[in-house]
DRENVO-931545 format. One line per field, with one value per residue (C-alpha): residue number from 1; residue in three letters; y, z negated, x. Coordinates in steps of 0.1 Angstrom, whole numbers. Example, Ala and Ser with C-alpha at 12.3 -4.5 7.8 and 13.67 -1.06 7.14 Angstrom:
// DRENVO-931545
num	1/2
residuo	ALA/SER
yy	-45/-11
zz	-78/-71
xx	123/137
This chain:
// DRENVO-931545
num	1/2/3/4/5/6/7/8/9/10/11/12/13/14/15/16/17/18/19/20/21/22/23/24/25/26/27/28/29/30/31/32/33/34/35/36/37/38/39/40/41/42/43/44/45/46/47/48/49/50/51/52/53/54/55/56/57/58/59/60/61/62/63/64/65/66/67/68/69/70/71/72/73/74/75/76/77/78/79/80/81/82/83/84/85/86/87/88/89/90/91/92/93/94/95/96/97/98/99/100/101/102/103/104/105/106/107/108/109/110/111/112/113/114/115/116/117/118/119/120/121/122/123/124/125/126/127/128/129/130/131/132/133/134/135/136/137/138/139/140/141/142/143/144/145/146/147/148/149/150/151/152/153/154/155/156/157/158/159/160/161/162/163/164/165/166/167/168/169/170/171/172/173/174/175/176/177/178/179/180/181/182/183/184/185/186/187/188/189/190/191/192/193/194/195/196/197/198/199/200/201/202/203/204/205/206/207/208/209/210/211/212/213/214/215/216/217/218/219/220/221/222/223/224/225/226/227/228/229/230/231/232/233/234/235/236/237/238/239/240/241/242/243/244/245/246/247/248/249/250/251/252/253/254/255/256/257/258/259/260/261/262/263/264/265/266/267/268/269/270/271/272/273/274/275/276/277/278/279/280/281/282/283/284/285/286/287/288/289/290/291/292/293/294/295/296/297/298/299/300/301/302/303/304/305/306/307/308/309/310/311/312/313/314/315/316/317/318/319/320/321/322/323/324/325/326/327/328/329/330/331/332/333/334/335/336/337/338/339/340/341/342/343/344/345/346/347/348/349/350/351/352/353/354/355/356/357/358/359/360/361/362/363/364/365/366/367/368/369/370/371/372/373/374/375/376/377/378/379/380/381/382/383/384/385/386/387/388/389/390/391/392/393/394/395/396/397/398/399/400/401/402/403/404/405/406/407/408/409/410/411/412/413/414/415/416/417/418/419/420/421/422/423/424/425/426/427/428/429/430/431/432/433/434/435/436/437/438/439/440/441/442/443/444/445/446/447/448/449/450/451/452/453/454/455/456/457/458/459/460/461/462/463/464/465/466/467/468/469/470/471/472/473/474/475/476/477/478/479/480/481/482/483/484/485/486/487/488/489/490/491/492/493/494/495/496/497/498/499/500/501/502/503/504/505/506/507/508/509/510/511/512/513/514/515/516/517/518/519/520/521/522/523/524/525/526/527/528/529/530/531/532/533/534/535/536/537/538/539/540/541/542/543/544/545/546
residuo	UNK/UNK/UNK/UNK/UNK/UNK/UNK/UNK/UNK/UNK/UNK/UNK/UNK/UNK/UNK/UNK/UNK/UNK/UNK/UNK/UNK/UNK/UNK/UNK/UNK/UNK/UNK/UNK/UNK/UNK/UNK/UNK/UNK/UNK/UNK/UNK/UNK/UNK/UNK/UNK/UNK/UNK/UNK/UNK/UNK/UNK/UNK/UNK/UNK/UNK/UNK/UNK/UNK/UNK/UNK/UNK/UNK/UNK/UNK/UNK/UNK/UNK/UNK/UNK/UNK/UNK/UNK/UNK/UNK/UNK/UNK/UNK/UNK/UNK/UNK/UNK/UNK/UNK/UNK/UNK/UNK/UNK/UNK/UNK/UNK/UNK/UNK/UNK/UNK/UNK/UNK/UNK/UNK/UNK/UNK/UNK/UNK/UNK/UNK/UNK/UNK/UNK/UNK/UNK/UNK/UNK/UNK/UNK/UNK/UNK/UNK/UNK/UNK/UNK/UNK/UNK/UNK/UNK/UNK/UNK/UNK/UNK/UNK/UNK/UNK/UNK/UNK/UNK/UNK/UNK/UNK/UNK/UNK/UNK/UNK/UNK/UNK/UNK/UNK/UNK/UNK/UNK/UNK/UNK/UNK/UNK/UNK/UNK/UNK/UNK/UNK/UNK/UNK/UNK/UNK/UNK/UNK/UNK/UNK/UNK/UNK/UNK/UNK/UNK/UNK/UNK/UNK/UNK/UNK/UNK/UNK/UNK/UNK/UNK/UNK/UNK/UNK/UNK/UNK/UNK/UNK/UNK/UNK/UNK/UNK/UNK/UNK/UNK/UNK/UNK/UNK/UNK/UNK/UNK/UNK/UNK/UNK/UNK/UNK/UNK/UNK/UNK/UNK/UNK/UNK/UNK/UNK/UNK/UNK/UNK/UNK/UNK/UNK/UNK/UNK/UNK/UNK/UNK/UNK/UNK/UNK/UNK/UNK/UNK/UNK/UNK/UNK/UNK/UNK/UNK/UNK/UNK/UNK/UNK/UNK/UNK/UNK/UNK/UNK/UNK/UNK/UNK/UNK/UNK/UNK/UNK/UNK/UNK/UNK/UNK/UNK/UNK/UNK/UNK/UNK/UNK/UNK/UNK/UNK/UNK/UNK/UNK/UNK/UNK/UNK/UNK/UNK/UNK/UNK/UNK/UNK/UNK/UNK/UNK/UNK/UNK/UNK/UNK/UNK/UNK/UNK/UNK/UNK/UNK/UNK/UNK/UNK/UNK/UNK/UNK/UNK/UNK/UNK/UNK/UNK/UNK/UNK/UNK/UNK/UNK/UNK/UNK/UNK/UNK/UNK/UNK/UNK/UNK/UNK/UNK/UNK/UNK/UNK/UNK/UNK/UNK/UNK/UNK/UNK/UNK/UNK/UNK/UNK/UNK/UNK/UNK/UNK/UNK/UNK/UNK/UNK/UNK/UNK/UNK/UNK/UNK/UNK/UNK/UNK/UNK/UNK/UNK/UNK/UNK/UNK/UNK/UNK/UNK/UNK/UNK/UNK/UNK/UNK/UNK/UNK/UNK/UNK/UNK/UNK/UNK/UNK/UNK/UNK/UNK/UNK/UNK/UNK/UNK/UNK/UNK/UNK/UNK/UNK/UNK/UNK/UNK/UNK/UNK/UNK/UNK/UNK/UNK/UNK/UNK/UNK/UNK/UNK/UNK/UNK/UNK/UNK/UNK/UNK/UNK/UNK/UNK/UNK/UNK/UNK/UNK/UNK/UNK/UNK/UNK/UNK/UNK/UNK/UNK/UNK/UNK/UNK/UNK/UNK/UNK/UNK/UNK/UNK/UNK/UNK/UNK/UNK/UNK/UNK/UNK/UNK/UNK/UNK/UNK/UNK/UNK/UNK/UNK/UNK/UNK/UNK/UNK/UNK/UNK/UNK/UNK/UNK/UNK/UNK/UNK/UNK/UNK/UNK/UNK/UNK/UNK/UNK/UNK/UNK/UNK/UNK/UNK/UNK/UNK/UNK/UNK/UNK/UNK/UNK/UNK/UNK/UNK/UNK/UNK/UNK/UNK/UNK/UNK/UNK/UNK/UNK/UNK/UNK/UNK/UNK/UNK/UNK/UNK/UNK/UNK/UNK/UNK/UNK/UNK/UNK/UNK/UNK/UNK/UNK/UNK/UNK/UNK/UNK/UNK/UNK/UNK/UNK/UNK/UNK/UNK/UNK/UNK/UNK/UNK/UNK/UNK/UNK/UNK/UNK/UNK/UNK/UNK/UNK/UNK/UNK/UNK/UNK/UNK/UNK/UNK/UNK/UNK/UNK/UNK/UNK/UNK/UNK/UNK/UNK/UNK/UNK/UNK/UNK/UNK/UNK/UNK/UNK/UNK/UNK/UNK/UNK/UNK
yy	-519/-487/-472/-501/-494/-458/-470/-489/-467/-444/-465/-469/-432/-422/-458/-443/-411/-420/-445/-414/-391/-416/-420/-380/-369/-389/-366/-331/-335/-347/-315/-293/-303/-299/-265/-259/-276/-251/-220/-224/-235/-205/-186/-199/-192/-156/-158/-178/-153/-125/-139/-120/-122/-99/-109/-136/-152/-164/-191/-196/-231/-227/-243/-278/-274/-256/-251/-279/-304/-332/-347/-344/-324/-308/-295/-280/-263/-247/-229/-206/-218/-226/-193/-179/-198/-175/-142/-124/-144/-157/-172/-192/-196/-224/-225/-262/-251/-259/-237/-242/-247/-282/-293/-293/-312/-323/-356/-352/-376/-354/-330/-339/-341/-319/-345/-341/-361/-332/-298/-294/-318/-307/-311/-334/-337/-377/-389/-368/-387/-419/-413/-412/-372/-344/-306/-294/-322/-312/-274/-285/-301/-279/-247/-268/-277/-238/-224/-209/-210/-225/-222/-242/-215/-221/-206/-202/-200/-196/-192/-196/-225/-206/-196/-220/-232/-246/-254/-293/-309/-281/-284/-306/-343/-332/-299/-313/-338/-312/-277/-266/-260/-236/-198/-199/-223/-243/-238/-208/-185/-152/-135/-98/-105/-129/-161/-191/-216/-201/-222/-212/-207/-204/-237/-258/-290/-265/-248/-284/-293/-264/-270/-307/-294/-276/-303/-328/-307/-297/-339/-347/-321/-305/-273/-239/-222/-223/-192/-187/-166/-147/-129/-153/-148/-126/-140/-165/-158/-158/-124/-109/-126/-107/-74/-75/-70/-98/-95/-103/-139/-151/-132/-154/-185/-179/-169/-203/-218/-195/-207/-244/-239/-224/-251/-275/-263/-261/-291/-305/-281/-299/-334/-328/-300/-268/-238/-237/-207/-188/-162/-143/-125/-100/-68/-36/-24/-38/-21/-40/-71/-71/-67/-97/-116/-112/-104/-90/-73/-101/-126/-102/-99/-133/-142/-165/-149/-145/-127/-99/-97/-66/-70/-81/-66/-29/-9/11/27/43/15/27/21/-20/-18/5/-25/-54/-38/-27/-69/-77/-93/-90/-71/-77/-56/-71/-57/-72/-70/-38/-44/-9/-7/16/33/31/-6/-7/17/1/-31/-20/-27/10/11/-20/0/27/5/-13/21/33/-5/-1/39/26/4/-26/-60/-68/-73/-98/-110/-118/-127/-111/-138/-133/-101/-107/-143/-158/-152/-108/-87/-78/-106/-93/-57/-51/-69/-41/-5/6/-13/-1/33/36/26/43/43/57/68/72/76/40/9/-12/-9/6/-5/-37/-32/-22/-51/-70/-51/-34/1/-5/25/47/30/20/41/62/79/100/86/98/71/62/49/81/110/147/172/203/237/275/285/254/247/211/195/162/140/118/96/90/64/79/113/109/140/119/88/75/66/56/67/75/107/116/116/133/121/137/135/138/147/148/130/143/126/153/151/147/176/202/225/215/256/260/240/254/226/237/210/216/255/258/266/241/247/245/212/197/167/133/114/86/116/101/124/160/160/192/188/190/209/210/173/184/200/161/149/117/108/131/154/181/191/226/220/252/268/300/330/334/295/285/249/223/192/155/148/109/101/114/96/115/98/93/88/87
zz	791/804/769/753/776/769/727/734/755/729/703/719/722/686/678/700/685/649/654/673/642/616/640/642/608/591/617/613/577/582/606/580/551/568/581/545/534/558/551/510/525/538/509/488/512/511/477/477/499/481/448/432/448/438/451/481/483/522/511/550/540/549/512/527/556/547/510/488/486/462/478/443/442/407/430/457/436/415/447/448/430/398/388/406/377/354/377/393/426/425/462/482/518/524/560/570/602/610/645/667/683/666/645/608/573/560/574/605/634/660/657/647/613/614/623/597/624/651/636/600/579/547/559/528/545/559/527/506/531/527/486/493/494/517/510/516/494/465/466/465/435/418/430/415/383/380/386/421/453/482/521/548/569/606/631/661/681/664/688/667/684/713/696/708/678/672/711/711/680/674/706/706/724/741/752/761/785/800/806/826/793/781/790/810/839/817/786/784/812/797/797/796/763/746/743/762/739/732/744/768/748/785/786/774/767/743/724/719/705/681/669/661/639/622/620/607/576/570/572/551/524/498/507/500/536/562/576/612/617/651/641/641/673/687/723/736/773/807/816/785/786/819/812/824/809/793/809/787/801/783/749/754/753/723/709/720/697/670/670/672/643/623/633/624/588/580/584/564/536/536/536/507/489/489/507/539/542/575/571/599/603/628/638/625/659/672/707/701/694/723/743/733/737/701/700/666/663/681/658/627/643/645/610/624/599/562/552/571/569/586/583/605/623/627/611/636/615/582/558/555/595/585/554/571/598/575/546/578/583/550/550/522/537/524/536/538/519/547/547/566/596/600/603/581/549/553/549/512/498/517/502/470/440/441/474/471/442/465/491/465/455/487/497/461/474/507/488/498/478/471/487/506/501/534/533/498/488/506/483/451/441/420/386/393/371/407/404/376/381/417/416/385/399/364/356/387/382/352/369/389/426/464/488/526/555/566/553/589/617/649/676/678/684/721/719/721/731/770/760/727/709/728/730/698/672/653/627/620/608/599/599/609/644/648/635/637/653/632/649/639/658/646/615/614/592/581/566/535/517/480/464/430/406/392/368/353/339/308/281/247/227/258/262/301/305/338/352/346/375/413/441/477/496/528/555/572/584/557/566/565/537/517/508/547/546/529/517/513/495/499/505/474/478/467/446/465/476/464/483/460/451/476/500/522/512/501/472/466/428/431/392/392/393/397/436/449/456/452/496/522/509/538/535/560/566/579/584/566/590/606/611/644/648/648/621/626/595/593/565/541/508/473/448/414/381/346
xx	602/613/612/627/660/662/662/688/709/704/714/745/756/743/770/798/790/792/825/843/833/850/881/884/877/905/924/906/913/949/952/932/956/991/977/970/1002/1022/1008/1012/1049/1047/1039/1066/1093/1081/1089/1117/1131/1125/1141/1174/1208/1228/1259/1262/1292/1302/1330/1347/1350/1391/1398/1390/1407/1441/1448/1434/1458/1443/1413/1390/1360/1375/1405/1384/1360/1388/1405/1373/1342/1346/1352/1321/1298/1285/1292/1270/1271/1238/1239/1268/1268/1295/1308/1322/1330/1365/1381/1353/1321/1309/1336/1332/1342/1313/1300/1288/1276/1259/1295/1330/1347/1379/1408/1443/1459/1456/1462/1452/1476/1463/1422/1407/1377/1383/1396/1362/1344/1355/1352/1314/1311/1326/1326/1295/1278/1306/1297/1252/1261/1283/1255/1229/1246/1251/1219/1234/1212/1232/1233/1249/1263/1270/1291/1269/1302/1334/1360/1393/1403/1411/1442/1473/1480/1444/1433/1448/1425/1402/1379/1350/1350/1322/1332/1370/1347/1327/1343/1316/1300/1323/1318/1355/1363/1383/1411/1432/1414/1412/1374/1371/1350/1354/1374/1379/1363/1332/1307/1277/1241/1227/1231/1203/1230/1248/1211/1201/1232/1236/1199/1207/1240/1213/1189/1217/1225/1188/1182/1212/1222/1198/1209/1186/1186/1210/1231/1232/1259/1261/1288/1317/1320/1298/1297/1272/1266/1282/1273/1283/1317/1323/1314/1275/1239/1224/1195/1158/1157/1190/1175/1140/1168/1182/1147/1134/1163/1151/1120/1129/1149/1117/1098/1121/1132/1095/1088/1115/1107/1071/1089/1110/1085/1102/1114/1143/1154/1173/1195/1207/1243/1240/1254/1237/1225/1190/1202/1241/1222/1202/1231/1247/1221/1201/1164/1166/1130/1113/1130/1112/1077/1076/1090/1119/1140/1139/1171/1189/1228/1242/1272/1306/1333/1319/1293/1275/1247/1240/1232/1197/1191/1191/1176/1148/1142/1138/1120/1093/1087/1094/1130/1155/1187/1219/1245/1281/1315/1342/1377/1388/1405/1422/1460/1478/1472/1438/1435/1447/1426/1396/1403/1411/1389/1383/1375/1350/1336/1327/1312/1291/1281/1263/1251/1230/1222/1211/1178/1196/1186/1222/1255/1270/1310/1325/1359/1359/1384/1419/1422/1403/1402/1367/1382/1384/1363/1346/1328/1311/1304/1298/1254/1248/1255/1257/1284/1303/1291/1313/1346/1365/1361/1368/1344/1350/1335/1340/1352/1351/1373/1359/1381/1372/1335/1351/1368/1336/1310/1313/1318/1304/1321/1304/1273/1266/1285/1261/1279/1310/1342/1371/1406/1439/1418/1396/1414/1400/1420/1418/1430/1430/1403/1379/1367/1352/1329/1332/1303/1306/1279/1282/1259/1256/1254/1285/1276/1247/1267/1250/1274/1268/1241/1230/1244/1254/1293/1310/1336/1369/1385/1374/1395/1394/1423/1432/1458/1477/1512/1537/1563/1529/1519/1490/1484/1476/1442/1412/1384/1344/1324/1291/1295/1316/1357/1380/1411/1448/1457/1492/1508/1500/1529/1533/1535/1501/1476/1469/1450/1426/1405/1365/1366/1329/1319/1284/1293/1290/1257/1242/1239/1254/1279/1302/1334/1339/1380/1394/1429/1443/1447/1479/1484/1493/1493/1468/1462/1457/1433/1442/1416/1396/1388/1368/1386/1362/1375/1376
């Protein structure tokens, strides 16, 4: 009897046992094949990643909200993107973000559509809307009719809504409701970094509502990655806004976001079977970064990244410092070509399509995988043969070009950053906002990278051709003569300066084209005995031509 309980018992376990087995191995095998599912995922966004771009172009998403003026997606495309097919902009990253924190023209629910009624009379955004489509949706299609990848790029806090002509309309419900989430005490107080408006990411009201903007347009629109860009504007926390560290434990915050993100994009990329990608748009400084709150390394070591823009405001490093960090985890790094912010002379020939050339030239130099266009627009419109020369350097190699020893501003990096010039500025420059006192007794030498041989140009029959003309351009006061500065390149003696014709600059020939080297290049700038007076050297520019 006793045995015949102990069967039975049995019985019942080796029953449970088999029932639990056919419950969980419907699961195991669920689990085993999304694990398998999200590592080939994986895989493919590694390669997806790594595909060519040689050009990205950041479109600020200002032709919905200012200049188009016929509510057609024909009219909107033809302000700036239209002309973009067949270039070599192989990647757009549209920006829908209208003034501030959460407010946007494509069709949102979770933010706010820009509002004609309040500040921007000519916004189409409403009326695209109601026509079944919106911006964002109007530049997917148009990328994917073109063979153009195409990223939804957000504004992790733009603050240009702070601005009185913006501040009515421009601030989110939400944040209009509940000041307390803003990084001031309420509209207009002024922060010693920073603007009023910006909201506050050590909030966890404000991280979970930036993650659902995100999650909204990964959900909605088919785009190809999103941008998060952290440098427009590059101010996120309290203690940062008031001139203190941001200590580790606000960086593990917006880490946490980073990851939620990840997790979030690739899941939708196994919904709707391919690749998300996240590009990040940082400054070039892992130590700046950290500063402001941005975990750059950690966000590499743990692959929450998949393209690296260096690019904003300020350059603080040599190119090759960023391209150095991503290449090390395996990210893409696309430096950026940004509208100079200098005042003066400087800015013209900066943004000139020689001085781009120049730019373009050491971005290529630097082993960068291509270039990124940020505000490219306001000066050269889609339709400029930029467009199509700046992704080959062999085409731009052939035109001619200006080099100097910075295209960015530097000011405003200690506009942003608590004594950021002097933290985090990590290479010589020479401009209009940090000029070089030159005096009798002192020679200086001044540092200048060039991102080509330009006594190696192939031309036809593939014969080398050297370039016929290259000159360095000095700024020096006007009423000073050019004889009573001496120029080495490179050890060798220049010729005599002359003053150019607009006056600006002194111009001393390089007759030996060969003298400038492809990367660093010095020029020793001395006085000729007997002079008594010391020189403000402005700028300094090596003009290259043909």
């Amino acid at each position: 009897m006793e045995l015949a309980k102990k069967r039975k018992k049995l019985g019942y376990c080796i029953v449970v046992i088999l029932l639990g087995m056919m419950l969980f191995l419907p699961y195991s095998l669920s689990l085993a094949n999304a694990e398998e599912g999200l590592a080939e995922m994986k895989q493919r966004r590694k390669e997806a990643a790594h595909r060519q771009r040689r050009l990205i172009f950041n479109n600020d998403g200002d032709d919905a909200s200012w200049y188009c003026k016929v509510a057609t997606p024909e009219e909107l495309l033809r302000l700036r993107t239209t002309g973009l097919a067949g270039s070599q902009v192989d990647t757009i990253f549209y920006s829908t973000c209208s003034g501030g924190f959460g407010v946007y023209s494509h069709n949102t629910k979770v933010g706010q559509v820009v509002s004609p009624e309040v500040l921007f009379t000519d916004s189409i955004s409403k009326k695209l809307i109601e026509q079944g489509t919106d911006p964002l949706k109007i530049m997917v299609d148009f990328c994917h009719k073109n063979e153009i990848e195409i990223f939804w790029s957000m504004r992790m806090n733009d603050t240009h809504n702070a601005s009185p002509e913006y501040t009515e309309g421009m601030l989110l419900n939400f944040l209009k409701e509940h000041t307390e989430y803003l990084l001031a005490s309420g509209p207009g107080q002024k922060l010693r970094y920073g603007a009023w408006s910006a909201a506050n990411y050590g909030l966890k009201e404000i991280r979970d509502l930036a993650f659902k903007f995100i999650q909204e347009v990964c959900q909605n629109y088919d785009v190809d990655g999103i941008e998060l860009d952290f440098f427009r504007h590059p101010i996120f926390f309290k203690s940062h806004s008031m001139g203190q560290t941001v200590e580790q434990q606000e960086c593990d915050l917006m880490t946490s976001l980073m990851r939620q993100v990840r997790d979030m994009t690739e899941k939708e990329a196994i919904k709707r079977g391919r690749p998300l990608l996240i590009a990040v748009r940082v400054p070039d400084s892992v130590e700046c970064c950290k500063t402001i709150g941005l975990d750059l390394v950690r966000w590499l070591e743990e692959d929450l990244i998949d393209i690296l823009v260096p690019s904003g405001y300020w350059q603080s490093n040599p190119l090759e410092v960023s391209v150095k960090l991503g290449h090390k985890y395996g990210v893409p790094v696309y430096p950026g070509i940004v509208g100079s912010r200098y005042l003066g002379k400087g800015t013209d020939m900066r943004n000139s399509s020689l001085g781009v050339r120049g730019q373009a030239m050491n971005i290529w130099a630097s082993g960068a995988d291509g270039i990124y266009l940020f505000n490219f627009f306001i000066k050269h419109l889609p339709t400029d043969p930029l467009y199509r020369e700046l992704g080959c350097p062999y085409l731009t190699q052939k035109r001619d070009k200006i080099y100097t020893t910075g295209a960015q501003a530097i000011k405003i990096l200690k506009e942003w950053i608590p004594n950021g010039k002097k933290r985090f500025l990590n290479r010589q420059l020479v401009s209009i906002e940090q000029p070089v006192q030159l005096t009798p007794s002192r020679p200086v030498t001044i540092e200048l990278t060039v991102g080509e041989r330009i006594d190696t140009l192939w031309g036809k029959n593939r014969l080398p051709v050297i370039m016929s003309k290259v000159k360095l351009l000095l700024q020096i006061p006007a009423q000073m003569d050019c004889k009573t500065v001496l120029v080495k390149l490179n050890g060798t003696q220049l010729g005599t300066g002359v003053r150019g014709s607009n006056g600006t600059y002194a111009e001393f020939p390089v007759s030996n084209p060969s003298r400038v080297l492809k990367g660093v290049n010095r020029f020793e700038i001395s006085l000729t005995p007997g002079s008594e007076r010391n020189v403000l050297i402005q700028d300094l520019l090596l003009w290259v031509g043909n």
